[in-house]
Residue, then its C-alpha position, 0 to 999 in steps of 0.5 A: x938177156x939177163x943171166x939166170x942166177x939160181x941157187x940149185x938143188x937137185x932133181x928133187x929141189x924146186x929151183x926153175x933153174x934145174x931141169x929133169x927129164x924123169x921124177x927121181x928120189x930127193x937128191x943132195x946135189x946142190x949148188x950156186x950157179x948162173x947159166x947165161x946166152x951168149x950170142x954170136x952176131x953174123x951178118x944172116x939170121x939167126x945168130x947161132x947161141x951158146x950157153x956159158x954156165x959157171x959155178x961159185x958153189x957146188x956141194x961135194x958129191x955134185x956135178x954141173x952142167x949148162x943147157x941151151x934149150x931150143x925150141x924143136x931141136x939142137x939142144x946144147x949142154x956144157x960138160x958135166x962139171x966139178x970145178x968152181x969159178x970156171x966158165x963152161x961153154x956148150x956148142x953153138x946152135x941156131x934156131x929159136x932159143x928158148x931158155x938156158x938154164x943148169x942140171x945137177x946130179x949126184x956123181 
């Protein structure tokens, strides 16, 4: 699966590539980053999946994180993160994968 690359906005922003669990005020957060899955081949299904997330830019007053979202539960994240040019990886998990992706929030 190809990574996906976004340049992210906040909650407000309209990027696919950031996710909100609540509608908040337009936020400044932005940033350029690409969230990809990593798989992890063993010999029994289904191979556990992590998130690797990394950023070439992150606005000041911005933080970061990777999410691994999996259909019907373990859903995994990345910490939240400041740092540039750096990978961050969540837990690994198994199950049906859906979609990886980046939030922001202002910090």
């Amino acid at each position: 699966m190809l990574p996906v690359r976004s340049r992210c906005h906040g909650p407000g922003g309209s990027a696919s590539a950031v996710r909100s669990a609540q509608r908040k005020p337009a936020s400044a957060a932005s940033a350029d980053c690409v969230a990809k899955k990593d798989v992890k081949a063993v010999d029994w299904a289904p191979d556990p999946v992590r998130v690797i997330a990394r950023c070439s830019h992150i606005a000041g007053g911005t933080e970061a994180r990777g999410f691994l979202d999996m259909l019907g539960c373990c859903d995994k994240e990345t910490s939240w993160f400041t740092t540039k040019n750096k990978d961050y990886y969540s837990d690994y998990a198994t199950g049906s994968f859906e979609r990886v992706g980046i939030n922001l929030r202002d910090i």
